[in-house]
C-alpha positions as CSV (number, residue, x, y, z in Angstrom):
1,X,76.7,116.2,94.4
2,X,78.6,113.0,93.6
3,X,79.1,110.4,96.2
4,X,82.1,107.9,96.5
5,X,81.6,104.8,94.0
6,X,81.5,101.5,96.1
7,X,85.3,101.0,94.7
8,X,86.6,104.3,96.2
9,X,84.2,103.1,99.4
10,X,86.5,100.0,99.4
11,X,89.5,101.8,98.7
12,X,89.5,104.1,101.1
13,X,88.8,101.8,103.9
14,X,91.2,99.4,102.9
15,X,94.1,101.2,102.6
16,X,93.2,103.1,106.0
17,X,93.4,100.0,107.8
18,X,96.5,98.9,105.9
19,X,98.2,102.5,107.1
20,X,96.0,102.3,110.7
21,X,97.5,98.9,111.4
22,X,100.9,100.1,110.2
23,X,101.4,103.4,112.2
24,X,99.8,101.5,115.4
25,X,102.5,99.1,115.7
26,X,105.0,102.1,115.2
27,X,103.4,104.4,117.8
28,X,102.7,101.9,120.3
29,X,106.6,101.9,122.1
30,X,106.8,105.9,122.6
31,X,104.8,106.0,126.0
32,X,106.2,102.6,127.6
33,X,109.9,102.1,126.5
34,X,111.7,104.4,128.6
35,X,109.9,102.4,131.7
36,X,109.9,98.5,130.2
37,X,113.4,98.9,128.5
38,X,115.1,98.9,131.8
39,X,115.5,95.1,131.7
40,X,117.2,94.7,128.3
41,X,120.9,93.8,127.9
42,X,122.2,97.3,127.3
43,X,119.9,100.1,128.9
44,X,121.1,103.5,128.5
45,X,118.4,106.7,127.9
46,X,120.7,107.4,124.7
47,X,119.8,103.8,123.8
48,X,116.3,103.9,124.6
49,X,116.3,107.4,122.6
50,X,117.5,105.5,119.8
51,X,115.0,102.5,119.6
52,X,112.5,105.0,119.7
53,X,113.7,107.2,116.8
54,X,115.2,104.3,115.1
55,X,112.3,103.3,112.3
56,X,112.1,107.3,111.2
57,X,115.4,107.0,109.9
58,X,114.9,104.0,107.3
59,X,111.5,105.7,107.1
60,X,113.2,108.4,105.6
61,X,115.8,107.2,103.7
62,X,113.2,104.8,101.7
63,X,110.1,107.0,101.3
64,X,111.0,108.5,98.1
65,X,112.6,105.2,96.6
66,X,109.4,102.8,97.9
67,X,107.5,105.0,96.4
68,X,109.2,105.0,92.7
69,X,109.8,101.4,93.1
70,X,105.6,101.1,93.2
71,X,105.9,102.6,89.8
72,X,107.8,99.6,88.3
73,X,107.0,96.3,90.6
74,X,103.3,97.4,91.3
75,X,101.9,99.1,94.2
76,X,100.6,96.0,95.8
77,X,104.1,94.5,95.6
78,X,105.6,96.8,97.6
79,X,103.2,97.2,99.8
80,X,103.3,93.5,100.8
81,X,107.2,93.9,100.6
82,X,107.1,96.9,103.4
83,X,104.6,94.7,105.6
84,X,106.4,91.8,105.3
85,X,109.6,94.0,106.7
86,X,107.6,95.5,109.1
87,X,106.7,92.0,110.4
88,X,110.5,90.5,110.6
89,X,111.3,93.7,112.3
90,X,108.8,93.0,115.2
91,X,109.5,89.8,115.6
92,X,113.3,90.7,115.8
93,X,112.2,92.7,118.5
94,X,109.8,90.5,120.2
95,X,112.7,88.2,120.4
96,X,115.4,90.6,121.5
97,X,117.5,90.4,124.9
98,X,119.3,93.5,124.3
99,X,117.8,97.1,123.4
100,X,120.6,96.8,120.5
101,X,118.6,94.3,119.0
102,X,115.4,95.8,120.1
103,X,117.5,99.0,118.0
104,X,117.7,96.4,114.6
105,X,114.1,95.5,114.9
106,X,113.0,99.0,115.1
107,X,115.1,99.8,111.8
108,X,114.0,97.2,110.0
109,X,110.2,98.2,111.3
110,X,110.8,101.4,109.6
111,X,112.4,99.7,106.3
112,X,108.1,99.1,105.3
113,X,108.2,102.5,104.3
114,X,104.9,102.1,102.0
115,X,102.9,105.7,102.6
116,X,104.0,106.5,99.0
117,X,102.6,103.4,97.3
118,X,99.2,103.5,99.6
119,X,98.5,107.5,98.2
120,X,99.7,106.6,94.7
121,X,97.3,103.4,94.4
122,X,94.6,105.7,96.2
123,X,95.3,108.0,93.3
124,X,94.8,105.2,90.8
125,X,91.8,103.6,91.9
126,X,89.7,107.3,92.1
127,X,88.6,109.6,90.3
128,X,89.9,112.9,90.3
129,X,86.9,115.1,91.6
130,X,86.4,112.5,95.0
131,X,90.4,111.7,96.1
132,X,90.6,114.4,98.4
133,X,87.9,112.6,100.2
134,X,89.7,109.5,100.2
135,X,93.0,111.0,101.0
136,X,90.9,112.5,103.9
137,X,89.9,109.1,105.4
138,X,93.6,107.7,104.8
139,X,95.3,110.7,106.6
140,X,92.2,110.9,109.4
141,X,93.9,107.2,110.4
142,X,97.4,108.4,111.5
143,X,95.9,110.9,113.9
144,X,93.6,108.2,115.3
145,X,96.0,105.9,115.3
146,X,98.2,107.7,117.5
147,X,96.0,108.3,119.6
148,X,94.9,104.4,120.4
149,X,98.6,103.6,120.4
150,X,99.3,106.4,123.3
151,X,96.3,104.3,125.3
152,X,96.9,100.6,123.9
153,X,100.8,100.7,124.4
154,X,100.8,100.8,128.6
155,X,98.0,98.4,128.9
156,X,99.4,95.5,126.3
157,X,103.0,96.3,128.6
158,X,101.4,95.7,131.9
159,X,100.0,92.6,130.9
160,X,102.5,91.0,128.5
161,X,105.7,93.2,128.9
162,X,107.7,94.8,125.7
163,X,107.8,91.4,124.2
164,X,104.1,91.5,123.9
165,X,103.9,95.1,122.3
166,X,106.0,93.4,119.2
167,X,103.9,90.1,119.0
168,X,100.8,92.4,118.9
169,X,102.7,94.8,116.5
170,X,103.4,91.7,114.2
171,X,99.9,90.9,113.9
172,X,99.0,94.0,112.9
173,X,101.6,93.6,110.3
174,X,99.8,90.1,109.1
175,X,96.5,91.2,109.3
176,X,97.9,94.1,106.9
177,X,98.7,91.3,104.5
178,X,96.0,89.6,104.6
179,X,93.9,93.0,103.8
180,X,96.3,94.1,100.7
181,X,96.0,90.6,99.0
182,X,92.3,89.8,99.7
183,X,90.6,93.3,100.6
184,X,92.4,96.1,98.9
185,X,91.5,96.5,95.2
186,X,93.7,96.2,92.1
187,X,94.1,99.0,89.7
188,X,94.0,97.8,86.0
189,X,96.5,100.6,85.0
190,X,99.1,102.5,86.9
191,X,99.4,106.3,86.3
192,X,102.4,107.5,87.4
193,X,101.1,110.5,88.5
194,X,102.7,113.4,89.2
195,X,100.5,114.4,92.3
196,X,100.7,111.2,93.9
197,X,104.4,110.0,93.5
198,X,107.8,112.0,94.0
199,X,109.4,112.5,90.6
200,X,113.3,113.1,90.6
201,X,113.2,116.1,88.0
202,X,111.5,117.8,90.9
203,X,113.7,117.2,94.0
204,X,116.0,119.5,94.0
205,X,114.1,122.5,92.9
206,X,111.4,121.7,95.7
207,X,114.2,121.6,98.2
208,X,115.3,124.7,97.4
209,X,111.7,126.1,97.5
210,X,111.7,128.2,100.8
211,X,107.9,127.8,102.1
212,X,108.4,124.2,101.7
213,X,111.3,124.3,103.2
214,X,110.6,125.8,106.2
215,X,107.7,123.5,106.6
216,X,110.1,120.4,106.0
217,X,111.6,122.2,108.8
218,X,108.7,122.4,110.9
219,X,107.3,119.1,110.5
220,X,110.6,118.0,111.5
221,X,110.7,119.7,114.8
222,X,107.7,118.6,115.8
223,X,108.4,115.3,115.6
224,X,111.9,115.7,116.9
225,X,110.1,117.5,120.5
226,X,107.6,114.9,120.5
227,X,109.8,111.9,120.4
228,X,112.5,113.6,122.6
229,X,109.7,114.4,125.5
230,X,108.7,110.9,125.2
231,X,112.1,109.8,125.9
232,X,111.5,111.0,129.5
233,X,107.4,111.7,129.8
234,X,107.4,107.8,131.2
235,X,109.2,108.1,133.9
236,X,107.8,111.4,134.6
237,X,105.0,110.0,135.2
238,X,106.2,107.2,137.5
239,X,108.2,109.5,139.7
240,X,105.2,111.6,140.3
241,X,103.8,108.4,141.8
242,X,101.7,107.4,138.6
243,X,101.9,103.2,138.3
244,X,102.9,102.3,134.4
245,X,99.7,100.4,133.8
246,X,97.8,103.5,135.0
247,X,99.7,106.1,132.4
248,X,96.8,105.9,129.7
249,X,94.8,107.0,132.7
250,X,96.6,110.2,131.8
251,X,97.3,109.9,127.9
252,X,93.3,108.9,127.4
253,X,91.8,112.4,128.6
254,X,94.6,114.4,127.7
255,X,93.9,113.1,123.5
256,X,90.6,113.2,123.4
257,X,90.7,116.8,125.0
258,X,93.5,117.8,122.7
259,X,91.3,116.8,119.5
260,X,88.3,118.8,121.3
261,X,89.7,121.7,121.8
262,X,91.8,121.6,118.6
263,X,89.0,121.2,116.2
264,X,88.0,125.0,117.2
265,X,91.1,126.3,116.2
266,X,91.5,124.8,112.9
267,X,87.5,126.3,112.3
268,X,88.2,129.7,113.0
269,X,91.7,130.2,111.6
270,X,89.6,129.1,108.6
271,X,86.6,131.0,108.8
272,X,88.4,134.4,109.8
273,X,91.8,133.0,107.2
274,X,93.7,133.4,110.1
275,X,96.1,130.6,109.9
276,X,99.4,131.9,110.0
277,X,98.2,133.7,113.6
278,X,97.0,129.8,114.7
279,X,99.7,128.6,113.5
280,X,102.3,130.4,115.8
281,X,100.2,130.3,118.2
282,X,100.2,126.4,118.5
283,X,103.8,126.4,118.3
284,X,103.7,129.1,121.1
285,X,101.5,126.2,123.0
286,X,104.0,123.4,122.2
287,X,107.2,126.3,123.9
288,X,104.4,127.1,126.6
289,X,103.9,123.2,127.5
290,X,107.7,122.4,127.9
291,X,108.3,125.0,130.0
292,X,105.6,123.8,132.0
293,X,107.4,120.5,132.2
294,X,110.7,122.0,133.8
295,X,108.0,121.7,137.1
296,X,108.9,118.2,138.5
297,X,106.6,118.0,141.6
298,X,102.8,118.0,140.3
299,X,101.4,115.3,138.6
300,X,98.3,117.8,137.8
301,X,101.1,120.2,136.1
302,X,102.2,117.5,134.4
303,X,98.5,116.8,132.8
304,X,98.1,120.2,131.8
305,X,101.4,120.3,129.8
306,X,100.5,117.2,128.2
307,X,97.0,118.5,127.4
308,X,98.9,122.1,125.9
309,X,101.5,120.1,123.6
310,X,98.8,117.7,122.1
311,X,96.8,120.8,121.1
312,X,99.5,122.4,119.7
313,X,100.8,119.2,118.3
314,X,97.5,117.9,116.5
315,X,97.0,121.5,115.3
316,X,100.3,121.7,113.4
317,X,100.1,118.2,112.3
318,X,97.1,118.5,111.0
319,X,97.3,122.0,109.2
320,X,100.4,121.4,107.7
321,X,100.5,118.7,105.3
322,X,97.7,120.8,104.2
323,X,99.7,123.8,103.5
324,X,102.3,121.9,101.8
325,X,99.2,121.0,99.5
326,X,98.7,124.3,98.7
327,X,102.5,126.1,98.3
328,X,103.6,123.2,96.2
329,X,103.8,123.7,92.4
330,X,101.2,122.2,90.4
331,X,102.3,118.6,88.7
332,X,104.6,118.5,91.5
333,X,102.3,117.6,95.0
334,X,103.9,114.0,94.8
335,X,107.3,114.9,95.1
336,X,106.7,117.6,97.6
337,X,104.8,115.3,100.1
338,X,107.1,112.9,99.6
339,X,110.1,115.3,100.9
340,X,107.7,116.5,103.4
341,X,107.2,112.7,105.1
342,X,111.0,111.8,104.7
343,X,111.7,115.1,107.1
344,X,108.5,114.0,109.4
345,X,110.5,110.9,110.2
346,X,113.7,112.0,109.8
347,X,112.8,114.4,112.8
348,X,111.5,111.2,114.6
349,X,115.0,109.8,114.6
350,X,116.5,113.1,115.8
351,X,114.9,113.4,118.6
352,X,115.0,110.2,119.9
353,X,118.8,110.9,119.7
354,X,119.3,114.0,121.1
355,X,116.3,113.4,123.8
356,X,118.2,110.0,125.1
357,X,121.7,112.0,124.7
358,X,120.5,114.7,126.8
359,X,118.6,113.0,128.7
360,X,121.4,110.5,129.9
361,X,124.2,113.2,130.3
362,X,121.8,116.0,132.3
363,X,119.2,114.5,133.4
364,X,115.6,114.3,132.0
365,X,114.7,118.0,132.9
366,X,117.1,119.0,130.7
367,X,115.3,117.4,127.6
368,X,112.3,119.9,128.2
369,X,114.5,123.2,128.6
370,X,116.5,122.3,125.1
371,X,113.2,120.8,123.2
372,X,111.9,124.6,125.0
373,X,114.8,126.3,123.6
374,X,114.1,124.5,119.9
375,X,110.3,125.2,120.0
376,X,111.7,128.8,120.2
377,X,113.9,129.3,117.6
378,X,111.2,127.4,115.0
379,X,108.6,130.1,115.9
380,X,111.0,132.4,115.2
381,X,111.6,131.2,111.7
382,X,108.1,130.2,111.2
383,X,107.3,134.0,111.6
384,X,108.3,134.5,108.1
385,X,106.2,131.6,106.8
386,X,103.8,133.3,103.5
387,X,100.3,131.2,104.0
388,X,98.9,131.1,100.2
389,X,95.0,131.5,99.0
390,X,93.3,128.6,98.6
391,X,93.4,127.1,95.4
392,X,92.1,123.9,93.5
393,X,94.3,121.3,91.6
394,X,93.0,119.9,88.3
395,X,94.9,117.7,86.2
396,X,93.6,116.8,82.1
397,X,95.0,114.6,79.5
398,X,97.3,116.5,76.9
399,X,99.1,114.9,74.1
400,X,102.2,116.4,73.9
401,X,105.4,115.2,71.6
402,X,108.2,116.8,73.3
403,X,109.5,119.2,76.0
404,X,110.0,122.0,73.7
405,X,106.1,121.7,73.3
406,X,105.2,121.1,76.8
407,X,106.6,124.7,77.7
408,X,104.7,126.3,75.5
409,X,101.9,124.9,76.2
410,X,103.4,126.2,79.8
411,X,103.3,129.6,78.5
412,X,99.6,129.6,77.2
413,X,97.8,128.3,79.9
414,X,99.7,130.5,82.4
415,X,98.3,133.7,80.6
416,X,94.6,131.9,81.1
417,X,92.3,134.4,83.7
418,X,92.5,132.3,87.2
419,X,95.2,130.1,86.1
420,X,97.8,130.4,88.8
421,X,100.4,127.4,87.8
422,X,100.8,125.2,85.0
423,X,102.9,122.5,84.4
424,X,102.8,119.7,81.4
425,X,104.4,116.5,82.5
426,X,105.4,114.9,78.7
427,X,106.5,111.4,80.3
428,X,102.7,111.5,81.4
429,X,101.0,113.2,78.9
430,X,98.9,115.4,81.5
431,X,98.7,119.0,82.0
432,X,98.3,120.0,85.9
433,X,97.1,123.1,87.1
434,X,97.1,125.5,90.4
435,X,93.3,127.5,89.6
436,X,92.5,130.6,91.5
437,X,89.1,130.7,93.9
438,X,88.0,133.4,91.8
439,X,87.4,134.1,87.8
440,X,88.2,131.0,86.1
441,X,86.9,129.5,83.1
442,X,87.4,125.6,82.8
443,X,85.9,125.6,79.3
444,X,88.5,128.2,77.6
445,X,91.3,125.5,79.0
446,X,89.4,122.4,78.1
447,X,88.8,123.9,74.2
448,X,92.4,125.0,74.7
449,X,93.6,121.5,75.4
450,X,91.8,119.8,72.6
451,X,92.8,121.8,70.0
452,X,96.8,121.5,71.4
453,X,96.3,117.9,71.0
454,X,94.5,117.7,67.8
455,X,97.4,119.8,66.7
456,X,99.8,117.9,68.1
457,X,98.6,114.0,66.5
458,X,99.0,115.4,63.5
459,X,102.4,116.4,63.9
């Protein structure tokens, strides 16, 4: 069994701190703005909504584009471009007086959009057989991350305010510098590869794709409900008595029992390939836990919503990007997670919107019945959602002259016994297939391969 090399060791850790540091600073305002946004210039809930949701939309806007502009400038270019935004954006905020300019410094926050060019130079620095392990460790970090940002957020805010939450968030960003210039390796070469990066001949096909599409839409949801209940969760808490500096009292246990009792679910909707049945069924514990909410008088009720909606929440969010994995067309991975995170923010934005709009023209039980009532209609949908068989990616070298070649190479390798996609990318000169669990013969398709390009240099 081959291990990690001590380069993919150093990659992997490197970049996970680069998107740890990152995603804490992010996180870090959803469980204490509603209550420490009171004294800026400007407070409104539809305000505070905003602030919250604001980074998702620049997040989504420039996922796709950061990501090809890694291709040209260099991946740790742009990545030390996206820190450097994320830095003036907290320090815009740190300054701020007004939660308009809190608002500003939240978009430009989100304006460091550098997920794609962290994958892509993960991709480039390991070999093919060992990334998923290193993709492992760099999406392990956003989960984590969350969770320390539920907890850090409300004590950093009792003891130095909102100011201090950005001052802390902008030394994240600088110590994320400081790791991409001196820590995080450089590739010699740059493949532009197709499973790593969103290509543009793909987009609009894989929008149209309706698996992927309804898990664009579910990813978006459940980041709209989470952001929207975090719009009003705060001072939930603090009108059922619970001081603000005591609220990770709350968020501490209810995470680390959410991961416990999630990791059971994910193993036996595995083991028993179950996972569409899981599936609904966490999004049936996400409708269960805002109903629960609708209860204003128990802070216990409260806990136990909480503790139902991070299940359900870490479930989806963990299975998910997974399944997107799977239904996405071989070659074509890149582009699909890239469409994938742009609606995982995109959602962020939403529902800080529409929970600060509710939430300040009915009141805040009125963001759990409508987040209830949107929980309700995505299980619906998601009721029609096809879960694939597992399959393994592999991607070979192919020298190929033109596109007229490329598809029939297409065609060949198609009709190959466990070959369940093929695609031939000719800007790339790779072949990437979708292989079967079952029956499959990597040697006929490596002799194949050969001969096409042997073929192929003397043309």
């Amino acid at each position: 069994m081959q291990h990690l090399t001590a380069l993919e060791r150093r990659t992997a850790i490197s970049l996970a701190l680069v998107f740890a540091f990152r995603m804490l600073g992010l996180f870090m305002l959803i469980p204490v703005f509603a209550i420490y946004g009171k004294d800026l210039i400007g407070f409104s809930p539809l305000w505070i909504g905003l602030a919250i949701g604001a980074y998702g939309l620049t997040q989504a806007v420039l996922q796709i584009p950061m990501g090809w502009l890694s291709d040209r400038w260099g991946r740790h270019q742009v990545m030390l471009l996206g820190l450097g935004m994320f830095a003036v954006g907290s320090v815009v905020s740190a300054l701020a007086e007004s939660v308009y300019m809190v608002t500003l410094g939240r978009v430009l926050q989100g304006m460091g959009a550098i997920s794609g060019a962290v994958l892509a130079l993960a991709s480039d620095l390991t070999r093919e057989e060992q990334r998923p392990k290193v993709m492992a460790v760099i999406g392990m970090t956003i989960g984590l991350s969350f969770a320390v940002a539920m907890i850090l957020g409300p004590l950093i805010a009792a003891q130095a305010g909102l100011s201090g939450i950005f001052w802390f968030t902008a030394a994240l960003a600088v110590c994320g510098v400081l790791i991409v210039s001196f820590l995080v390796p450089k590739a010699v070469s740059q493949a532009s590869g197709a499973e790593a990066l969103a290509k543009s001949g793909f987009i609009a096909d894989l929008f149209r794709h309706p698996q992927l599409m309804q898990l664009n839409l579910g990813v978006l949801v459940l980041h709209l409900l989470l952001t929207a209940v975090f719009v009003v969760v705060p001072q939930r808490l603090l009108d059922q008595q619970l001081a603000s500096a005591s609220h990770w009292q709350v968020y501490l246990p209810v995470l680390i029992g959410a991961f416990i009792l999630m990791v059971p679910l994910m193993i036996i909707a595995m083991r028993k390939q179950q996972e569409k049945g899981y599936f609904l069924f966490a999004i049936g514990l996400l409708i269960v836990s805002l109903l629960l909410m609708l209860s204003q008088q128990q802070l216990s009720i409260t806990v136990v919503a909480l503790l139902l909606f991070f299940i359900g929440f870490n479930y989806l969010e963990a299975s998910m990007p997974a399944l997107v994995s799977r239904i996405a067309p071989a070659g074509q991975k890149g582009t699909a997670m890239g469409i994938y995170a742009s609606a995982q923010f995109f959602g962020a934005f939403l529902g800080g919107v529409i929970g600060g709009a509710i939430s300040g023209a009915y009141g805040g039980w009125s963001v759990f019945a409508v987040t209830a009532g949107i929980g309700l209609i995505w299980l619906l949908i998601a009721r029609t959602l096809a879960v694939p068989a597992r399959s393994q990616r592999l991607s070979f070298s192919l020298v190929v002259p033109d596109e007229a070649t490329a598809k029939q190479q297409v065609s060949l390798l198609s009709t190959l016994t466990g070959v369940l996609e093929a695609t031939v990318v000719v800007a790339e000169q790779r072949c990437y297939l979708k292989v079967a669990p079952g029956p499959f013969d990597l040697q006929q398709v490596q002799e194949q391969l050969a001969a096409a390009s042997s073929t192929n240099r003397k043309h």
